[in-house]
C-alpha positions as CSV (number, residue, x, y, z in Angstrom):
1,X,15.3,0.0,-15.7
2,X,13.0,1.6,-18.3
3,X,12.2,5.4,-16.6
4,X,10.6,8.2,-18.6
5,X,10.8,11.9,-17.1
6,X,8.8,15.0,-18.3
7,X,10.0,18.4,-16.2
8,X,7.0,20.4,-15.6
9,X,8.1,24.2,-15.0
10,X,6.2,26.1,-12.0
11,X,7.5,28.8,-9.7
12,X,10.5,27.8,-7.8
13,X,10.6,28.3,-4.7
14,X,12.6,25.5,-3.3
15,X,14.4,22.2,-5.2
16,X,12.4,20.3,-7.9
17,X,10.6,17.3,-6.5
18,X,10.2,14.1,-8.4
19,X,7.4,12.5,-8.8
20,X,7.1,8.9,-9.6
21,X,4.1,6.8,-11.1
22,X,3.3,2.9,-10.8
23,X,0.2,2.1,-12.3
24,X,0.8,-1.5,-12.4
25,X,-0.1,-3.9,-15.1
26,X,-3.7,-1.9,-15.3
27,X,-1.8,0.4,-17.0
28,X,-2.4,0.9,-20.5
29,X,1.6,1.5,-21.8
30,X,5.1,1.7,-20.7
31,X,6.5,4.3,-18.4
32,X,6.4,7.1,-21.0
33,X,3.0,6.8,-20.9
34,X,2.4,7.1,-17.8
35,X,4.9,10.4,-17.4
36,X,2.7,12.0,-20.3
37,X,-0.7,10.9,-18.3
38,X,0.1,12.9,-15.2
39,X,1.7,15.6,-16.7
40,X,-1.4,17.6,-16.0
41,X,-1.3,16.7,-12.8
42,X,2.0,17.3,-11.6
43,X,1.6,21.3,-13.4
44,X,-1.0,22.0,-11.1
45,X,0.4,20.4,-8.0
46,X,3.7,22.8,-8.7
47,X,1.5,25.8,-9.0
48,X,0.4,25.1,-5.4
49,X,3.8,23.9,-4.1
50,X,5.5,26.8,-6.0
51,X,8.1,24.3,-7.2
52,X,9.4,22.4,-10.5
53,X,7.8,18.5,-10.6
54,X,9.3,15.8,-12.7
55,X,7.3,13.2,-13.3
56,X,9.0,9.9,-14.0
57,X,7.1,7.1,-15.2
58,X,7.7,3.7,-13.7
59,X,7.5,0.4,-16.0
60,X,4.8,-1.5,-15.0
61,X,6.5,-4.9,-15.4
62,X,9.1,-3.8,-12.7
63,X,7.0,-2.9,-10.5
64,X,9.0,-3.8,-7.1
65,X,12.1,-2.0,-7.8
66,X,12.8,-0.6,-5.0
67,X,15.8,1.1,-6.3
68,X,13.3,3.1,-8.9
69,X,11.0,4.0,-5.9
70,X,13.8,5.2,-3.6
71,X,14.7,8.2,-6.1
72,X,11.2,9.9,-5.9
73,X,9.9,12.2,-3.2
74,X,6.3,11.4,-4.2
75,X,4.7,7.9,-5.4
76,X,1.4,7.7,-6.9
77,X,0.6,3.7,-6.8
78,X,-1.9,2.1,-7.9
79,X,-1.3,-1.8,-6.8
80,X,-1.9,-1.5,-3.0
81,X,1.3,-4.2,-2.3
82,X,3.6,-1.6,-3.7
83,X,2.2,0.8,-1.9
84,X,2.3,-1.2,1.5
85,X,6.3,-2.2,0.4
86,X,7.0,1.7,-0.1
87,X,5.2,2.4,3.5
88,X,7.1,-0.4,5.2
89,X,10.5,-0.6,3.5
90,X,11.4,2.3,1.7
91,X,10.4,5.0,4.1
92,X,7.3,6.3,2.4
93,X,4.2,7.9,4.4
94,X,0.5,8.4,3.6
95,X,-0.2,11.9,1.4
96,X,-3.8,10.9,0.1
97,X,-5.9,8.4,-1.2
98,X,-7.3,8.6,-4.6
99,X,-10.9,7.3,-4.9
100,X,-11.8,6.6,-8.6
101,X,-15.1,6.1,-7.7
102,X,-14.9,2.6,-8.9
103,X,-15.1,-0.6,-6.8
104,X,-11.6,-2.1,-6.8
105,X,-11.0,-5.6,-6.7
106,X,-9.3,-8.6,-8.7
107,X,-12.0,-10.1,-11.3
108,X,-12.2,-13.9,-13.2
109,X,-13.9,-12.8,-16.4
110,X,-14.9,-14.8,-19.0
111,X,-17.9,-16.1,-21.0
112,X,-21.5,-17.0,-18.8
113,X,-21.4,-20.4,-19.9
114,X,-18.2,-21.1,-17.6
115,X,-19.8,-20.3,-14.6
116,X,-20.4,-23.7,-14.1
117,X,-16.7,-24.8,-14.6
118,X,-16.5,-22.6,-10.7
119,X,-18.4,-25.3,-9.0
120,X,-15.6,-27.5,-8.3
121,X,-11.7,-27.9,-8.6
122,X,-12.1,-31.0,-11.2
123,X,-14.2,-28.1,-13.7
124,X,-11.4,-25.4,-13.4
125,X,-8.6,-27.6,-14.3
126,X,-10.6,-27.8,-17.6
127,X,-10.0,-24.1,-18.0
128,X,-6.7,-22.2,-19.1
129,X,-6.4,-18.3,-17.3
130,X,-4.8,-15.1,-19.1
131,X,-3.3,-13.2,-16.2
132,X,-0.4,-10.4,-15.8
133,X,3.3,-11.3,-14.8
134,X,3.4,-14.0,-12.1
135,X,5.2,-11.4,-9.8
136,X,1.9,-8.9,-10.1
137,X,-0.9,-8.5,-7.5
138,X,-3.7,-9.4,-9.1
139,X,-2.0,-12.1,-10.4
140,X,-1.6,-13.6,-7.0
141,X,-4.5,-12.2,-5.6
142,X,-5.8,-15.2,-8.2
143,X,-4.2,-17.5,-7.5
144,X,-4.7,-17.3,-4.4
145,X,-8.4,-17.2,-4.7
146,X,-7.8,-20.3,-7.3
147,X,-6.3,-22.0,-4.3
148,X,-9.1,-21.4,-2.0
149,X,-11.5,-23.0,-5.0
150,X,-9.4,-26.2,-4.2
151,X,-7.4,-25.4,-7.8
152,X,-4.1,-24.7,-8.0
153,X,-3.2,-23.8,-11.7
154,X,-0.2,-25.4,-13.7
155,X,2.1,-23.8,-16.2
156,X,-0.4,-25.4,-19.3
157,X,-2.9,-23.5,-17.5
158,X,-1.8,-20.0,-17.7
159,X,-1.0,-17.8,-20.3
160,X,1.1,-14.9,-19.1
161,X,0.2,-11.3,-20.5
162,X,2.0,-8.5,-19.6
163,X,-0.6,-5.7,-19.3
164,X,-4.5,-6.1,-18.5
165,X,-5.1,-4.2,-21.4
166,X,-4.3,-7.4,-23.8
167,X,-6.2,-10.1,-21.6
168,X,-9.8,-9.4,-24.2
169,X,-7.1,-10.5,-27.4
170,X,-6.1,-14.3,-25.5
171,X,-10.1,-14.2,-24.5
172,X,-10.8,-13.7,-28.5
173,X,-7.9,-15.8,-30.0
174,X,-9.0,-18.8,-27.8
175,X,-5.8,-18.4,-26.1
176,X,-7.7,-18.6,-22.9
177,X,-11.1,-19.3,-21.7
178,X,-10.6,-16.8,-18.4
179,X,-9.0,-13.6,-17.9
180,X,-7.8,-11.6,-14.9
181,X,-8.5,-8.0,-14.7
182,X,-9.1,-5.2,-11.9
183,X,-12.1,-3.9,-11.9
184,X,-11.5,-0.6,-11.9
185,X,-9.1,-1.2,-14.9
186,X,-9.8,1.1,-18.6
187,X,-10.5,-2.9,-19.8
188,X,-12.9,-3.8,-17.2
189,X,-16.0,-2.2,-19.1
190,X,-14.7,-3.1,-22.6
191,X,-14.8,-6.7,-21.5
192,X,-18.3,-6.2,-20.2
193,X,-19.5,-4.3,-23.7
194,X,-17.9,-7.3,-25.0
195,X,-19.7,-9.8,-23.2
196,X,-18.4,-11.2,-20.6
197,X,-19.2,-11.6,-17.3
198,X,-17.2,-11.9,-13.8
199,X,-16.9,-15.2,-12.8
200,X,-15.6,-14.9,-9.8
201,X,-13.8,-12.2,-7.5
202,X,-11.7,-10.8,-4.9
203,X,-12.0,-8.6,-1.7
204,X,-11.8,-5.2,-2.1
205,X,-8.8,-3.1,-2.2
206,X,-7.7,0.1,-1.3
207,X,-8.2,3.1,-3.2
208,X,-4.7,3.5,-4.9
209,X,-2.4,6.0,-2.8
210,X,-0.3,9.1,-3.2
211,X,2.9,8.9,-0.9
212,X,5.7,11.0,0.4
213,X,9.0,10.2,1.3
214,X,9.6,11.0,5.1
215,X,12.4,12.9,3.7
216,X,10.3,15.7,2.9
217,X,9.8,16.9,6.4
218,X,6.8,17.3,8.0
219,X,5.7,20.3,6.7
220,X,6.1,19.8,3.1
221,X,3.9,16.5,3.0
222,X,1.1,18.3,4.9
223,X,1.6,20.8,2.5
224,X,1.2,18.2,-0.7
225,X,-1.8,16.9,1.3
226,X,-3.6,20.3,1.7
227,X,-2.7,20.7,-2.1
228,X,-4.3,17.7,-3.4
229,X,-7.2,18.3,-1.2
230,X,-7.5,21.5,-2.3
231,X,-7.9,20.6,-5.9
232,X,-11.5,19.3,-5.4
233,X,-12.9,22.7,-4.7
234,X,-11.4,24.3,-7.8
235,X,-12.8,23.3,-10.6
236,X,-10.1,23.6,-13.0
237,X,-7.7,21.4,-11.0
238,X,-10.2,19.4,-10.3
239,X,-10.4,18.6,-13.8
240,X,-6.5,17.3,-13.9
241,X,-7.9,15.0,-10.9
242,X,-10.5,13.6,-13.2
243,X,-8.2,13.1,-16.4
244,X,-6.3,10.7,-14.4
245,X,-9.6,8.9,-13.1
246,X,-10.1,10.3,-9.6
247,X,-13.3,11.3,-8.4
248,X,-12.6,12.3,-5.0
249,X,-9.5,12.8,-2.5
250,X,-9.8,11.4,0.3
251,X,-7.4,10.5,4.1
252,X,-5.2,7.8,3.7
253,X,-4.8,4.8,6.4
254,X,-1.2,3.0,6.2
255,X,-2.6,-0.4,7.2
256,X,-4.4,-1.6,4.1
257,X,-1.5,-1.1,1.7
258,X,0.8,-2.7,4.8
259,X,-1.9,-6.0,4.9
260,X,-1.7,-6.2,1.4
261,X,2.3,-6.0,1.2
262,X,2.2,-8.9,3.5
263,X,-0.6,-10.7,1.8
264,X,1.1,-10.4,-1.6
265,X,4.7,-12.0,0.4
266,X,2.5,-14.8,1.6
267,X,2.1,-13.8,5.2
């Protein structure tokens, strides 16, 4: 297991809390950069909580290692089924939901002349699809969609990437013809600069989700919550909100991240 931890100092006033970081294959490097990314974060959540954070970075290719998960006390997630697996296996609760502002939802993208190639199952097998790790959400969120279409890919028809961020470099080599991407992914609006268009889409997730584990107590995960929420009318915090892409805090339901857990297991 690839794990990457940056201790951020703060006033101590009880043991150092770990927090942990899956950002999925919308992430744009390993788990070091991810513990880097939310260093900022993490600073000013211990100013608040008056206690160390360590921020540990979790590889985005493993993302359902549930060993990894169980050693935090908080999880920022952004794919919702890891989310919904932490809520409903590993003892994880609600903190807050982290709107970016951004519609999220799985995306076919590729060139406006394929558009046509969507009309019917015969016209997609014609097409080959750059997506994430087959054990990734959006990658079954596609195929799932795929399947609805009538088209259920085969092995010459995909070519496996393992981050988002390289789907526009099998679009450009001719590798593939159609890429899968979240919407709310750093690539989304290169691809669109780029030129192409979305082809065809998903429903709408979640907002990705910070957790606690129910460990905690109680009281310290209200605490965490009235923190993060309090970060929205401070300015300066604020801003360490905004450097990891979040426009707004908002409550958290459990169910969503639960639905998609059991969507993503095929129930």
């Amino acid at each position: 297991m690839s794990l990457n931890s940056i201790s951020i100092a703060a006033p101590a006033a009880g043991p150092a809390l770990r927090l942990l970081v899956q950002e999925g294959t919308s992430s744009s490097g390993e788990s070091e950069y991810s513990s880097k990314k939310y260093q900022q974060l993490a600073t000013v959540l211990g100013t608040y909580l008056k206690r160390e954070i360590q921020v540990t970075g979790l590889s985005p290719l493993r993302q359902y290692d549930a060993d990894a998960i169980r050693q935090g006390d908080i999880l920022i997630a952004r794919p919702n089924a890891v989310a919904g697996m932490a809520i409903q296996t590993l003892g994880f609760v609600p903190v807050v939901a982290l709107d970016s502002g951004i519609k999220s939802q799985m995306t076919l993208v590729g060139p406006a002349s394929l558009k046509k190639n969507f009309k019917s199952p015969d016209e997609l097998k014609k097409l080959r699809f750059a997506m994430p790790p087959a054990d990734s959400e959006v990658t079954r969120q596609a195929l799932r969609l795929l399947a609805g279409m009538g088209f259920k890919p085969e092995t010459s028809n995909v070519y496996n990437v393992q981050l988002q961020a390289t789907i526009p470099f099998a679009l450009e080599n001719k590798l593939a013809d159609v890429g899968v991407v979240k919407s709310d992914s750093t690539v989304a609006p290169k691809m669109a600069a780029a030129g192409y268009v979305v082809l065809a889409e998903g429903e709408k997730a979640a907002p990705w989700v910070m957790l606690a584990n129910k460990k905690l107590g109680a009281e310290l995960i209200d605490q965490i919550r009235v923190a993060m929420t309090g970060m929205m009318s401070n300015a300066e915090h604020k801003a360490a909100l905004q450097g990891i892409r979040v426009q707004n805090v908002v409550e958290a339901d459990p169910q969503p991240y639960v639905n998609a857990y059991n969507r993503y297991n095929g129930k």
